[in-house]
C-alpha positions as semicolon CSV with decimal commas, in nm:
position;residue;x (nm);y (nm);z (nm)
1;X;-7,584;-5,816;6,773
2;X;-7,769;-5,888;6,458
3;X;-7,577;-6,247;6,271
4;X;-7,454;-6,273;5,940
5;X;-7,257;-6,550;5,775
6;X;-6,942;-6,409;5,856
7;X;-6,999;-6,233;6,203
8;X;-7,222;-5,927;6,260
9;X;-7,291;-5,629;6,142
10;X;-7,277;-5,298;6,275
11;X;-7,432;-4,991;6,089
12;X;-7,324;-4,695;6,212
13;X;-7,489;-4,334;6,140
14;X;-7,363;-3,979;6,204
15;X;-7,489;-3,665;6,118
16;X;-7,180;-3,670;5,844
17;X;-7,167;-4,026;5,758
18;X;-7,316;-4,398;5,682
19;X;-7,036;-4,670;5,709
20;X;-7,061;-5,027;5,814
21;X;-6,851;-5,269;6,024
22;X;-6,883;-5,623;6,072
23;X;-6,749;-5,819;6,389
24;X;-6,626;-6,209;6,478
25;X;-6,589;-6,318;6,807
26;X;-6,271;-6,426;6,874
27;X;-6,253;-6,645;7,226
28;X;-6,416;-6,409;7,468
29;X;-6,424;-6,085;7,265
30;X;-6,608;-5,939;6,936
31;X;-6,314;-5,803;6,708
32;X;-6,411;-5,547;6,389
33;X;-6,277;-5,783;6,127
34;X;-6,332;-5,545;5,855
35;X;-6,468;-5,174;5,811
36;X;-6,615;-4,924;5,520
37;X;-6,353;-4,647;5,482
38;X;-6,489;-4,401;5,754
39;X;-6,475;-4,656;6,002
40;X;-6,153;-4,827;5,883
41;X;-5,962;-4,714;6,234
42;X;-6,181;-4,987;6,417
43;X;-6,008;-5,335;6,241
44;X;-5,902;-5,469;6,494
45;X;-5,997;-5,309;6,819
46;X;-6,253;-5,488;7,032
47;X;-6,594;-5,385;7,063
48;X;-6,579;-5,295;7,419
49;X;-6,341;-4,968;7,324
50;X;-6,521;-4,910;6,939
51;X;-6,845;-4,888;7,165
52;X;-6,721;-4,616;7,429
53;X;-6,562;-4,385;7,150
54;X;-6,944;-4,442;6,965
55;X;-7,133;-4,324;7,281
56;X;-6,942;-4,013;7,333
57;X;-6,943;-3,933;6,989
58;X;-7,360;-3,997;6,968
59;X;-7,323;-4,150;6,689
60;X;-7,618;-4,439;6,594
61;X;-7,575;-4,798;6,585
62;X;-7,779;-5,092;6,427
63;X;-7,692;-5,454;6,435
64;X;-7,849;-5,611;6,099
C-alpha cells in the first residue's frame, strides 16, 4: 500500500466508475477512514472484507 500523510490510498477503477479511498491502520488492521461517494459503503470496514468484495467484482486497484 502506497503512504500518504494520513494513511493510504486506494484508487479504485470500474468499467462505470473512478472513486478513491484512503486507509489507517488501526492496531493490527487497515480501516477505510474515508471514501469518494461511490465507495462511501467501505468507512469503516477493514480491508480484508473491502478486498474480497473488489476481487469478485474485478474491479482495479492502485495504491498511490
Amino acid at each position: 500500500m502506497a503512504a500518504s500523510a494520513h494513511g493510504k490510498v486506494m484508487k479504485v477503477t470500474a468499467p462505470n466508475f473512478h472513486d478513491e479511498a484512503l486507509w489507517r491502520r488501526r492496531g493490527s488492521k487497515w480501516t477505510c477512514i474515508s471514501a469518494g461517494p461511490v465507495l462511501h459503503w467501505m468507512i469503516g470496514k477493514p480491508y480484508h472484507e473491502v478486498s474480497r468484495y473488489i476481487e469478485r467484482k474485478g474491479w482495479r486497484v492502485i495504491w498511490g
